[in-house]
C-alpha positions as CSV (number, residue, x, y, z in Angstrom):
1,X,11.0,6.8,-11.4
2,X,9.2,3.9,-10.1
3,X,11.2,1.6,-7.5
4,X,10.1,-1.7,-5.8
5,X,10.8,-3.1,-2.6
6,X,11.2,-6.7,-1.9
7,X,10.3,-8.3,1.5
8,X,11.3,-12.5,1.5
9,X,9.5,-15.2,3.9
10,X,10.4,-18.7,4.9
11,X,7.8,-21.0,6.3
12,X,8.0,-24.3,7.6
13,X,5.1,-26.2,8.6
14,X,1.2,-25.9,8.7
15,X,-0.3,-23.0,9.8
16,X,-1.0,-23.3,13.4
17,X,2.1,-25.2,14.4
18,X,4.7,-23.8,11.9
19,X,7.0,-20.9,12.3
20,X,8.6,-18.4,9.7
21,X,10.7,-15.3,9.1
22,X,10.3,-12.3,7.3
23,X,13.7,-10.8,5.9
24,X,13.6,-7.1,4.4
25,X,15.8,-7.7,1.8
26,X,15.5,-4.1,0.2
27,X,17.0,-2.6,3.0
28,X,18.3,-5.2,4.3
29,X,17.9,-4.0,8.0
30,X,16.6,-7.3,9.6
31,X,14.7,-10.5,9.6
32,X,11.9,-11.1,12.0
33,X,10.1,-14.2,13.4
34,X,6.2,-14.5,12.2
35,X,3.7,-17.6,13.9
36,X,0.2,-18.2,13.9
37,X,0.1,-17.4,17.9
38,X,2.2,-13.9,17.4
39,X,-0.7,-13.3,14.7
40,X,-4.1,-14.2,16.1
41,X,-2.7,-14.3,19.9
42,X,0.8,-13.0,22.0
43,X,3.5,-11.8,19.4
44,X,6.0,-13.7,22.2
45,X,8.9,-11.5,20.9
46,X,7.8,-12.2,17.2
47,X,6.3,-9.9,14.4
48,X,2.8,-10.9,12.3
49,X,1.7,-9.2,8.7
50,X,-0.9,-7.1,10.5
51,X,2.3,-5.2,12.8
52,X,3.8,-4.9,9.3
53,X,0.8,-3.3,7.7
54,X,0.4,-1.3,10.7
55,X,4.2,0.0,10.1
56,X,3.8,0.8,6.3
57,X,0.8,2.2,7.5
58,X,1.9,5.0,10.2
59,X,5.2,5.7,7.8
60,X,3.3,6.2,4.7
61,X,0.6,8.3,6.4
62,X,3.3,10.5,8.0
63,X,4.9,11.4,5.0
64,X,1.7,12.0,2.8
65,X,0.4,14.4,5.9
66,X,4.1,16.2,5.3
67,X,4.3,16.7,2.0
68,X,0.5,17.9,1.8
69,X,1.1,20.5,4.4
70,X,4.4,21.3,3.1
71,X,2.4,21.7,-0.1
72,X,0.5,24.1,1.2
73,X,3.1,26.5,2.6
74,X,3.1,25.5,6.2
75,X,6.4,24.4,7.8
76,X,5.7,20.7,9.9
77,X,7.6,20.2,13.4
78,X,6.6,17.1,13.8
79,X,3.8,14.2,13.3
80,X,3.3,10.9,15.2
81,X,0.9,8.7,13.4
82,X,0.3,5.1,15.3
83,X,-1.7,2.4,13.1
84,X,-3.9,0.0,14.7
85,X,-4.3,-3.4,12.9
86,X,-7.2,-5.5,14.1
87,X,-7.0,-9.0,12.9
88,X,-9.7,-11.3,13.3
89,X,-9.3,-15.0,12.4
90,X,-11.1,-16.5,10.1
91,X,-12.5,-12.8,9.2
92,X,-9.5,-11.1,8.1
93,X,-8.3,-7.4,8.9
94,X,-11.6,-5.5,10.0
95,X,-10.3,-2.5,11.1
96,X,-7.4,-0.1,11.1
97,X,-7.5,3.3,13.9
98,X,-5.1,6.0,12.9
99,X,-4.1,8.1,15.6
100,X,-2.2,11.0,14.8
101,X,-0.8,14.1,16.9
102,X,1.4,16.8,14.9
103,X,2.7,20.1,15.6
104,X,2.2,22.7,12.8
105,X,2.7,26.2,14.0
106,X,0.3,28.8,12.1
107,X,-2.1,26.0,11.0
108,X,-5.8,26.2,12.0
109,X,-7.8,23.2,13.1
110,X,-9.9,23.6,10.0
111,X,-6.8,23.5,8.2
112,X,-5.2,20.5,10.1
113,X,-8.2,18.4,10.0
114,X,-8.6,18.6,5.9
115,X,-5.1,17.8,5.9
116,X,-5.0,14.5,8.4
117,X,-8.2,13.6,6.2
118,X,-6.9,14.4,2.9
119,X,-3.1,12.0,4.0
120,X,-5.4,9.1,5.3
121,X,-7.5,9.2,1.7
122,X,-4.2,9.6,-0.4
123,X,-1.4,8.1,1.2
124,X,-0.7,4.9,-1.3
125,X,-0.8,2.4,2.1
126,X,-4.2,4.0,2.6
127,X,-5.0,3.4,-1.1
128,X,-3.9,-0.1,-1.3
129,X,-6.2,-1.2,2.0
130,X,-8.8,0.4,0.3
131,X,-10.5,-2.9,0.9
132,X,-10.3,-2.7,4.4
133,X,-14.1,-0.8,5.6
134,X,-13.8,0.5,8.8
135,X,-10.1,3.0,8.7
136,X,-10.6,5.7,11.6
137,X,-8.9,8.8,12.1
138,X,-8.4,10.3,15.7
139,X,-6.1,13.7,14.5
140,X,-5.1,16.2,16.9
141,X,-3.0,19.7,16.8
142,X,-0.4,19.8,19.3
């Protein structure tokens, strides 16, 4: 079954000098500040689409790594994926570093590394940044 999420932001004024928020309405677990500065400069206590992506990013990654290990037969402790965002103004997003450290018992690096590659090519996040050229991986067993 498919399901959608729904994400609502208000704006107010031009792009440098205006201010906005971002609700989650799905889950409706917050609304957070966005600005020009928190985007291309300081977040000052305020989130920007790039932290966002960077969040759907890690959690999506995470769970495809899981499930295709899980897939496999091997049992996951644990994974910590962190998503790097670069935003460059006037370019866009140029790059996005995955760094991921995971605890498998019984899994050889071999093993581990098709799998961290296999999650960054298949997670949907992955999939719909497609556009986005340079994606690293830095994946490590723990």
């Amino acid at each position: 079954m498919a399901t959608t999420r729904t994400a609502k932001t208000h704006w107010e004024g031009n792009l440098l000098e205006g201010k906005g928020n971002v609700a989650l309405e799905s889950s409706k677990i917050g609304t957070y500040d966005v600005s020009w500065p928190a985007r291309a400069e300081e977040p000052g206590g305020k989130t920007s689409p790039e932290e966002l992506i960077a969040a759907a990013h890690s959690a999506c990654y995470s769970m495809a790594f899981s499930h295709g290990l899980a897939g496999k037969g091997h049992t996951v402790e644990k994974v910590d994926t962190q998503a790097d965002v670069t935003f460059q103004p006037g370019e866009g997003i140029t790059a996005i570093k995955l760094t991921v450290r995971a605890t498998v018992p019984g899994l050889s690096e071999e093993e581990f590394q098709a799998a961290a590659q296999d999650a960054k090519a298949n997670c949907p996040v992955s999939q719909a940044l497609a556009a986005v050229e340079n994606i690293t991986l830095d994946a490590r067993l723990v």
